[in-house]
N, C-alpha and C positions, 0 to 999 in steps of 0.2 A: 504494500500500500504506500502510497506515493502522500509524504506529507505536505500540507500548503501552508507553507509560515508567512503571513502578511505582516510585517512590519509597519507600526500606530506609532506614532510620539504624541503627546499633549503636553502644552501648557498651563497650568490650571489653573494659578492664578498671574493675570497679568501684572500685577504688581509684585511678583517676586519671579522671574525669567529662571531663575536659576533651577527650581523644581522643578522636574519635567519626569512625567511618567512615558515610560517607551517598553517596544519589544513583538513579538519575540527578537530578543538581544542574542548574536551570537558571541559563540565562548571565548573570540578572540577581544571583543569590547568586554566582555566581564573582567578577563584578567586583565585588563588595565587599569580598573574602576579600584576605587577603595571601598573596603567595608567597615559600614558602620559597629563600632563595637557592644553598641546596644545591640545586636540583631545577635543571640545568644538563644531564643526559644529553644532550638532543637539539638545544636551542637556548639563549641568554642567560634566564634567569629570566622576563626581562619578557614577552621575546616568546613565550616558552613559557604563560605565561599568559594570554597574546591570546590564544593561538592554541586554547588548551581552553575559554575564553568563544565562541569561534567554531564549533567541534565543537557545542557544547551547544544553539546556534541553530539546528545542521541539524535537520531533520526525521528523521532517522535517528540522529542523534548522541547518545551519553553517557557521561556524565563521570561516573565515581565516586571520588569523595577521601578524604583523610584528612584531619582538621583539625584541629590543636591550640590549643585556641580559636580563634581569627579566623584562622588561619592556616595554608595547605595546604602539608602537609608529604608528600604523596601522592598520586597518582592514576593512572586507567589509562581509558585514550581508548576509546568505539568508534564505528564509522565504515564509510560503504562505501572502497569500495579506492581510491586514487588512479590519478587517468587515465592515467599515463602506466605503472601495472603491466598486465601481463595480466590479473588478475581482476577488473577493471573490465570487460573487452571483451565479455561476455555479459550487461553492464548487467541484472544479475539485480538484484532488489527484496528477496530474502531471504537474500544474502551478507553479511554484515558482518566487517569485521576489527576483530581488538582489535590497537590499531596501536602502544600504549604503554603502558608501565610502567614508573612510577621512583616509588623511595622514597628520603627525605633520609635520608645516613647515619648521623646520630646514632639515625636511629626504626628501620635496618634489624635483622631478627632479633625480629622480634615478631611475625611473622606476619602484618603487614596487607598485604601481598600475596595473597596466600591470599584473607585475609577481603574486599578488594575487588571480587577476581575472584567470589568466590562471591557477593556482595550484587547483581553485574549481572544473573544468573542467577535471584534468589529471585524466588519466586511466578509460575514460569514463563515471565517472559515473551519468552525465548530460544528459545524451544521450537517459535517457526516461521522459524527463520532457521538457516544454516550459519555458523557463525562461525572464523573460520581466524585463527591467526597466520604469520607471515613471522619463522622465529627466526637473527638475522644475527649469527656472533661479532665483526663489527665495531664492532657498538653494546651492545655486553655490556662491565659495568665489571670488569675482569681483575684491575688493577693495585689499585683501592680493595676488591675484596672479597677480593681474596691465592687466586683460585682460577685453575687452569688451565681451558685452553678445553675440554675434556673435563668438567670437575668442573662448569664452569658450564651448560653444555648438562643436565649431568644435573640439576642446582638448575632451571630452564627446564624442562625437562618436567617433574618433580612441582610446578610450580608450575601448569602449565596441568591436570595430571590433578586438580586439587581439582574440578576442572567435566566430568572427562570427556570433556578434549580428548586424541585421538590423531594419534601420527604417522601421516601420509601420505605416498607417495609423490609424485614430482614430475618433471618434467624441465623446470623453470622454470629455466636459465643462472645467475641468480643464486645459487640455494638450492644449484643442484647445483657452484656454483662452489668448494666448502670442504666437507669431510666432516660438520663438526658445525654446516652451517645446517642448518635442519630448518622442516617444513610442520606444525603441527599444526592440527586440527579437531574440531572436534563438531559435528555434524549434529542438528537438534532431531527432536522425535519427532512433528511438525508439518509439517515438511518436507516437500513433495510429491516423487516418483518422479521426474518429467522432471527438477525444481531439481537432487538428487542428481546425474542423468544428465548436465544441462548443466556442471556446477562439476567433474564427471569429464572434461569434453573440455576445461578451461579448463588443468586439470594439467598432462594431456598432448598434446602438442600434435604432436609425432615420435613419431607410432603408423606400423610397420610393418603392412604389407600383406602378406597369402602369397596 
C-alpha cells in the first residue's frame, strides 16, 4: 500500500510567527529541530526524539509538530500498531494508530492539540485508513493538569472528536481493565467493507455462540 503524506504548515497565531504547526515532517527536518525538555510523557526527551525521527522513516509513519522556532514543543505520532498489541494481528495495511500526544506545559491551552490532530487529517489523506487510538489513564498527566481521571477522559474524547473519532467498543483486557480507558476510531470514507469487517473481529475477540 502506497502511503500519501501531504504536507500542512499553519500559522496560528499571527501575532506570534514563530509557532507554526507543520507535517507530516520528515526524519531529516526532525533531526535538526531541538526538543523541548518538557516533552518527557512517555520517554527521556532525547530518546523521545529518536524515537519520532524513526516513526517519520516508516513508510507509514507521521509526525506532526509544533515548533517554536527550531524547537518542538509538540507533536502527535502515527503509526501501524505494535506487534506485540492485538491490532497488529490482522497485519491490515489500512489501520493506523495515533499512538501519541504530548504538549510542553508552558504551550498547553492553546489548542495545538486540536490543530495537530486536524492538520494529519487535511486534504484527505486519512480517508482510506481506520485510524484508532488506545486511550490509557495510566499515561494521562493527572497531577500537572489538576484534572481527575473522569475530567481527563472527557478532555481525551473532545480532543479526538475535532477529527470525528468515536468511541468503540472493545473486549481488549487492557482497555476493559479501568472504566475510563477507552477505544476511539474513525473509519475513513475510503475504507473498504471486508477492512471494516476485519478491524471488527480484531475488537472482539470472546464472541458468544447461540
Amino acid at each position: 500500500m502506497e502511503h500519501c503524506k501531504l504536507y500542512q504548515s499553519h500559522v496560528l497565531f499571527p501575532e506570534n510567527q514563530n509557532l507554526v504547526i507543520e507535517g507530516p515532517v520528515p526524519p531529516e527536518q526532525l533531526s535538526q529541530l531541538d526538543f523541548h525538555p518538557g516533552l518527557h510523557a512517555f520517554r527521556r526527551p532525547a530518546e523521545q526524539h529518536e524515537a519520532l525521527i524513526e516513526i517519520a522513516a516508516l513508510p507509514e509513519g507521521r509526525i506532526i509538530i509544533t515548533r517554536d522556532r527550531n524547537q518542538i514543543v509538540g507533536y502527535v505520532t502515527f503509526h501501524y500498531p505494535d506487534e506485540q498489541e492485538r491490532w497488529s494481528e490482522g497485519q491490515m495495511e489500512d489501520l493506523i494508530e495515533l499512538g501519541a500526544i504530548e504538549v510542553a506545559a508552558e504551550y498547553r491551552s492553546l489548542g495545538l492539540g486540536q490543530q495537530m490532530i486536524r492538520t494529519a487529517f487535511e486534504q484527505g489523506q486519512m480517508e482510506r485508513y481506520i485510524v484508532f487510538t488506545t486511550e490509557y489513564y495510566w499515561h494521562w498527566d493527572l497531577k500537572g493538569s489538576g484534572l481527575n481521571v473522569w475530567e481527563y477522559r472527557k478532555m481525551m474524547e473532545r480532543l479526538m472528536k475535532v477529527v470525528d473519532m468515536e468511541w468503540y467498543a472493545t473486549d481488549d483486557p487492557e482497555i476493559c481493565s479501568h472504566p475510563a480507558n477507552c477505544l476511539m476510531v474513525r473509519i475513513g470514507s475510503r475504507v473498504p467493507l471486508a477492512s471494516q469487517e476485519q478491524f471488527d473481529r480484531l475488537r472482539f475477540r470472546q464472541r458468544f455462540m447461540y
